[in-house]
N, C-alpha and C positions, 0 to 999 in steps of 0.2 A: 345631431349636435346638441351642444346643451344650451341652458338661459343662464344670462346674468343671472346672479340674484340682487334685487335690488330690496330684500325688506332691509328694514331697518334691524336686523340680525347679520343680516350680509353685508352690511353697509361696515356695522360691529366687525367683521372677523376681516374684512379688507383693511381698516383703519389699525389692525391690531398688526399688522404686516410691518409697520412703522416705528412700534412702541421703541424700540432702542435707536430710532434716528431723533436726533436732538439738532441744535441749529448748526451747530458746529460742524457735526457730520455730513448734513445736509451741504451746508456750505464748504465743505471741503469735496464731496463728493461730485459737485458743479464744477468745480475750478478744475477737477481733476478730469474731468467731463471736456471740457473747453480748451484746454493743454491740449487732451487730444484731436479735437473737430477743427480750433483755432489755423492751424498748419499751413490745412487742406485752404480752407476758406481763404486764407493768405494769398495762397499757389492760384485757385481760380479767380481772383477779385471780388468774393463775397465780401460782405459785411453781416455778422450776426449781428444782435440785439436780444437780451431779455427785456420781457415787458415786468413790469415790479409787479411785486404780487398785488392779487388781488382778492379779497381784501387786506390790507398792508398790517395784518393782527394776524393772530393765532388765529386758526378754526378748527375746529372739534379735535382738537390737541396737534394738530399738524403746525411745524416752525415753519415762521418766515425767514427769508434770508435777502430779496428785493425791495425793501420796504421803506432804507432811509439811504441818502447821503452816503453816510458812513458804509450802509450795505454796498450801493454803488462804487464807493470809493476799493474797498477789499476787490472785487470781483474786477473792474477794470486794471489794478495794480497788479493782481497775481498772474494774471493774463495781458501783459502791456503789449498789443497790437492794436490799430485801426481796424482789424479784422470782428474784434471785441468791443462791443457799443450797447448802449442802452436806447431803450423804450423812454421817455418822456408820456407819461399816462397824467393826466391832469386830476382824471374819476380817481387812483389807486393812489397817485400822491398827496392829492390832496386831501384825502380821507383822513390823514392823519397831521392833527394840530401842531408839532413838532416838523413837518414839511412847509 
């Protein structure tokens, strides 16, 4: 078998895996994500939850898409079931003075 690479050159060419997902995409690729799992979750009595990001800012160029209200607001409305619920994190919301 082989190893992670974890230098920070490996770290580089995973991150670079990403360069054309923006927030938008990201965020549509969830919701489109959730359409499909929602259903299921429905039919056995789950309840999902994402937890918001964490940290609720950009990191080493990666979007956020759980970070405010308004993120919340999108993601619950595109996916309107009880099946579809959020994390309340105090550390990731409140990190941001706009929360």
């Amino acid at each position: 078998g082989s190893t992670e690479d974890t230098s920070l050159d490996g770290l580089t060419a995973q991150l670079s895996n990403y360069d054309r997902i923006d927030a938008t995409t990201l965020r549509r690729h969830f919701v489109d994500f959730l359409a499909e799992v929602v259903p299921t979750a429905e039919r056995l009595g789950l309840r999902l939850c994402c937890h918001p990001d964490d940290p609720p800012f950009p990191l080493l160029g990666l979007p956020r898409i759980m970070s405010t209200e308004a993120d919340y607001s999108y993601v619950l409305d595109a996916v309107d079931s009880p099946a579809n619920g959020a994390t309340l994190c105090t550390g990731s919301l409140g990190a941001r003075p706009d929360n």
